[in-house]
C-alpha positions as CSV (number, residue, x, y, z in Angstrom):
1,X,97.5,-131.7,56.9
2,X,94.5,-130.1,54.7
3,X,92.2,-129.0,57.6
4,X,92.1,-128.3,60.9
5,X,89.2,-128.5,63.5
6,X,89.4,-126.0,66.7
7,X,86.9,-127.7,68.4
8,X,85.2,-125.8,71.8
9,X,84.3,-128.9,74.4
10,X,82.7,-127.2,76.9
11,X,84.0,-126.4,80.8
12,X,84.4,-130.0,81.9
13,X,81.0,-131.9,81.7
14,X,81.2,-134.5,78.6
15,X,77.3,-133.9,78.1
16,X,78.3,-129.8,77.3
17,X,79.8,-131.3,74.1
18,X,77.7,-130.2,70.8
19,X,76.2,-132.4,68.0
20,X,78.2,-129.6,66.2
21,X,81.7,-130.4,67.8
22,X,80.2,-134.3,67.6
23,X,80.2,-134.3,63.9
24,X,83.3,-132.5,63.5
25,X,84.9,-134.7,66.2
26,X,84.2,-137.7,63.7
27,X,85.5,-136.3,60.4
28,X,89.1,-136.1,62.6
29,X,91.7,-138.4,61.9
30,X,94.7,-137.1,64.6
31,X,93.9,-134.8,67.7
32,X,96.9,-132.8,68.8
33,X,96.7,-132.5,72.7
34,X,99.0,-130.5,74.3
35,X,99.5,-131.8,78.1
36,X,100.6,-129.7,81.3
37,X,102.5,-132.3,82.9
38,X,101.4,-135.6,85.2
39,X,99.8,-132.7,87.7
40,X,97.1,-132.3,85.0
41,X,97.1,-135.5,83.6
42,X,92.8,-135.6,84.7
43,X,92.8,-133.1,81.8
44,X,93.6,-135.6,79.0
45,X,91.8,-138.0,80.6
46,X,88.7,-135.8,80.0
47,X,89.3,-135.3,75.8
48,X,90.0,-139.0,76.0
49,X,87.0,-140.3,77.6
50,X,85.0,-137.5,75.1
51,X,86.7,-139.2,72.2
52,X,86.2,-143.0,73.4
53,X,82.2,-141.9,73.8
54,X,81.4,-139.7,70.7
55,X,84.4,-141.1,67.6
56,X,82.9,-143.8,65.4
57,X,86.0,-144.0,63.4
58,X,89.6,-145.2,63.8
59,X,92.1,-141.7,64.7
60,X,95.0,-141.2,66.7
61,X,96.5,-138.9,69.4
62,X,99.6,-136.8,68.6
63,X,101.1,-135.4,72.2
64,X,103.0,-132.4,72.7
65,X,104.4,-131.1,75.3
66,X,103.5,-127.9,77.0
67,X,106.6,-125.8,77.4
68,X,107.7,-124.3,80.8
69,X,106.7,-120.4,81.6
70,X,107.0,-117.9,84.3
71,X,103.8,-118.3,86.3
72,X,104.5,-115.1,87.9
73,X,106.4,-112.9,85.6
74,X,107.4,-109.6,85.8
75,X,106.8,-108.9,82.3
76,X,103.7,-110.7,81.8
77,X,103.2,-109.9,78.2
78,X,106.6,-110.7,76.9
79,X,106.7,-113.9,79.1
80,X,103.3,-115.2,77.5
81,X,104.7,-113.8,73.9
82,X,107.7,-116.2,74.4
83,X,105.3,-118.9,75.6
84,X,103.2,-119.1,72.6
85,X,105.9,-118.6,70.1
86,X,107.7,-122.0,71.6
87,X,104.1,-123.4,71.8
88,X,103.7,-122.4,68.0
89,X,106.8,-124.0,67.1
90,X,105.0,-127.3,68.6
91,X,102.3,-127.4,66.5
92,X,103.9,-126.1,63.4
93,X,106.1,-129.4,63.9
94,X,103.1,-131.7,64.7
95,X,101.2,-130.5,62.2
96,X,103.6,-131.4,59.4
97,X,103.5,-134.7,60.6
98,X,99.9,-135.4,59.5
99,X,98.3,-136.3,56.2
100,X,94.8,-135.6,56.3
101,X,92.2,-134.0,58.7
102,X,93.9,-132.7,62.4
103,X,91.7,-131.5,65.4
104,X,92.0,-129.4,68.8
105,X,90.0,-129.6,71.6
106,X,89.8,-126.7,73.2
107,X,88.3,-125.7,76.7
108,X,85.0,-123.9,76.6
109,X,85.1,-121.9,73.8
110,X,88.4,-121.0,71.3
111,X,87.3,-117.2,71.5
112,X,87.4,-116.7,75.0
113,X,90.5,-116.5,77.2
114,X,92.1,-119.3,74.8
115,X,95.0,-118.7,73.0
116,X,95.2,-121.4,70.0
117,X,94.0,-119.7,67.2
118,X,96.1,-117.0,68.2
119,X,98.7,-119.5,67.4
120,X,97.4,-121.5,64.6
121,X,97.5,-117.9,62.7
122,X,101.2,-117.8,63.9
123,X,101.7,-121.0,62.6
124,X,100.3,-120.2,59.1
125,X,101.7,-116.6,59.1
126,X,104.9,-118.3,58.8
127,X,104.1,-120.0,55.7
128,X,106.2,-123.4,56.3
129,X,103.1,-125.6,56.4
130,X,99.8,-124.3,54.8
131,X,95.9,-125.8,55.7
132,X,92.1,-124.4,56.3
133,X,90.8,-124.4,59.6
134,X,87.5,-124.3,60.7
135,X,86.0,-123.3,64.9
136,X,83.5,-125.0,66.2
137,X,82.1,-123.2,69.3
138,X,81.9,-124.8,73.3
139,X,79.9,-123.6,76.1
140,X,82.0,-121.3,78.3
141,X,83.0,-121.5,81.6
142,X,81.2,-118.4,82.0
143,X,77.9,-120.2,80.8
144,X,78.7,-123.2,83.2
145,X,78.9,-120.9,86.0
146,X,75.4,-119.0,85.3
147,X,74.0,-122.4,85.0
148,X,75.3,-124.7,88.4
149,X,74.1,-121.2,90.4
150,X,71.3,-120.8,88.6
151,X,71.7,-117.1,88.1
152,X,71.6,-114.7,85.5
153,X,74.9,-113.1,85.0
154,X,73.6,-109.3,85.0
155,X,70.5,-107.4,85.9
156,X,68.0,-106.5,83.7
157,X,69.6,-103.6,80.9
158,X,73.2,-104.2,82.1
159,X,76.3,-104.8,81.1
160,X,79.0,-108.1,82.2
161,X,82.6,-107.4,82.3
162,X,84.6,-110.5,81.8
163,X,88.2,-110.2,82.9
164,X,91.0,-111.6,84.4
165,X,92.6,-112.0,87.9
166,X,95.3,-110.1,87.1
167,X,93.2,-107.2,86.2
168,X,90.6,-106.9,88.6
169,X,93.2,-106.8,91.3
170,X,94.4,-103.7,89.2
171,X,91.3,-101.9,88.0
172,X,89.1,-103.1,91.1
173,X,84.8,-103.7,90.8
174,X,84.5,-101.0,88.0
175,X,81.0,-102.7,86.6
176,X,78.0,-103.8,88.8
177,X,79.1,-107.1,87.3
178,X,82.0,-108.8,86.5
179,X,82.9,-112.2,85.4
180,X,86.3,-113.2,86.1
181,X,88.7,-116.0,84.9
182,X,92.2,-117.2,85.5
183,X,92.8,-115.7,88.8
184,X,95.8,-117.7,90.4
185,X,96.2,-115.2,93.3
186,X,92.5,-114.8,94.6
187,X,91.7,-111.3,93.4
188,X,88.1,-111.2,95.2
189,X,90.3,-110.6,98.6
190,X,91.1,-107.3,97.2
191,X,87.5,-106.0,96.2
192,X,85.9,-104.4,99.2
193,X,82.0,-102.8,100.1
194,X,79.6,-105.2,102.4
195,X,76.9,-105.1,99.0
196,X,78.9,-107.5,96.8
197,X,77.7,-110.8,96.2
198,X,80.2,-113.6,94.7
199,X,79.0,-116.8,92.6
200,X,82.3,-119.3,92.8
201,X,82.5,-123.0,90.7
202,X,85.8,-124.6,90.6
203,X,86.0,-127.9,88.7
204,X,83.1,-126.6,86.8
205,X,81.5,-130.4,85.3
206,X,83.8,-132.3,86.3
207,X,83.4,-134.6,89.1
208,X,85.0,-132.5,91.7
209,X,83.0,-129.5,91.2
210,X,82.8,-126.9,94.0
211,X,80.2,-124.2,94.2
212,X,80.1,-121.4,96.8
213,X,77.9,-118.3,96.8
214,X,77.1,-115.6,99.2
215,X,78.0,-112.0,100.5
216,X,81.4,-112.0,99.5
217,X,82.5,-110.4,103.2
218,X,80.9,-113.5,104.2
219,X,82.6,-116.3,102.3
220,X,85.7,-114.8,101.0
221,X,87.8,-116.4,104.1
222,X,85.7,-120.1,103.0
223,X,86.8,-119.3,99.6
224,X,90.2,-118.8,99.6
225,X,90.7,-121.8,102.0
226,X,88.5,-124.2,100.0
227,X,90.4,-123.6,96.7
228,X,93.6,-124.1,98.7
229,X,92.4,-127.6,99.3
230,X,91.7,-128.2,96.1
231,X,94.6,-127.3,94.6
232,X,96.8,-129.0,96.7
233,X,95.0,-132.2,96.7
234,X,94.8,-132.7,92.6
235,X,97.7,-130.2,92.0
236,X,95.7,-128.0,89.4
237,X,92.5,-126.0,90.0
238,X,90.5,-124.3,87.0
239,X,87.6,-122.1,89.1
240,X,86.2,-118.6,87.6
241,X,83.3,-116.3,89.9
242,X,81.0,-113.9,89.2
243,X,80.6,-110.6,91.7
244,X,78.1,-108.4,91.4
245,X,77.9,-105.0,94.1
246,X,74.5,-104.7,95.3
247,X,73.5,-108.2,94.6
């Protein structure tokens, strides 16, 4: 494989995808697409329905398997560590399969709460196969988010925190704003003052999106039971909010 194109695809909706990620969509001759398992299988079928509308040219799709991991570790860090360096070994092993030009789609964007050029530079620190790669940028989750509630995601001359589940629960509302992502465990429940205001999308794009706003006092209960729905029904949920105190 020469190059490689990390290629950002938005949050869900196949009209978020750029001319940009178009173009380098169509100089692509294998996609690698690493699946989570039948539960998530409406995932692939996403990047393939992307690739059947925008690909003028002939490729192919190489699979990989997404290697098991603790989902609620005690040692987060060296769980995840472990996780990408079996994920690593993947695509160092796909990639030297391919003559010619490879691609990823990624999520939203590479650079945000995505770990594959984190593992790409694994791959190449290791010197076995060698290749230039190039990152093409997707709208985020966090843009998708702004957009469905039609809400700006801070007041005028502040600042946005984007974090995690994991770490609001641990730090609490430290900023008048604060975006969060992967949050398995429902965080918000945690956060408390009658002045915060929550902005929720699950399925952000897709055609099961779900949008709930409002004092989060008010909806938290709707919230939490909504996404339990979800989940269970299509056994995977990808949902991020915003909260803001004195919203």
């Amino acid at each position: 494989m020469r190059k490689l194109y990390v290629i950002g695809i938005g949050a869900g909706d196949p009209d978020q995808v750029t001319v940009q990620a178009v173009k380098a969509m169509r100089r692509v001759e294998a996609f690698f697409v690493i699946g989570k398992g039948e539960a998530a299988q409406e995932l692939i079928d996403v990047r393939t329905a992307i690739l059947a509308e925008h690909m003028d040219r002939p490729y192919r799709i190489v699979p990989i398997a997404d290697p098991p991991r603790d989902r609620r570790p005690a040692d987060y860090a060296g769980v995840v560590a472990d996780w990408h360096a079996r994920r690593s070994a993947l695509l160092e092993s796909a990639f030297a399969e391919v003559d010619g030009v490879g691609g990823i789609l990624v999520w939203g964007d590479p650079a945000l709460y995505d770990s594959t050029l984190r593992m790409i530079e694994r791959v190449l620190a290791r010197g076995e196969v060698t290749f230039d790669y190039e990152v093409i940028p997707g709208v985020t989750s966090a843009q998708a988010l702004a957009a469905r509630h039609r809400v700006v995601l801070h007041d005028i001359g502040e600042s946005v925190h984007i974090t995690t589940g994991r770490r609001l629960r641990e730090e609490g509302l430290a900023t008048p704003n604060a975006l969060v992502m992967l949050d398995g465990d429902c965080a918000f429940t945690a956060i408390s003052g009658d002045d915060v205001h929550i902005w929720w999308g699950a399925y952000l794009g897709m055609p099961d999106e779900t949008l709930i706003e409002g004092p989060l006092p008010a909806v938290r209960d709707e919230i939490v039971r909504r996404r339990a729905e979800l989940r269970a029904r299509k056994g995977w949920i990808m949902d991020s909010y915003l909260l803001r105190r004195g919203g």
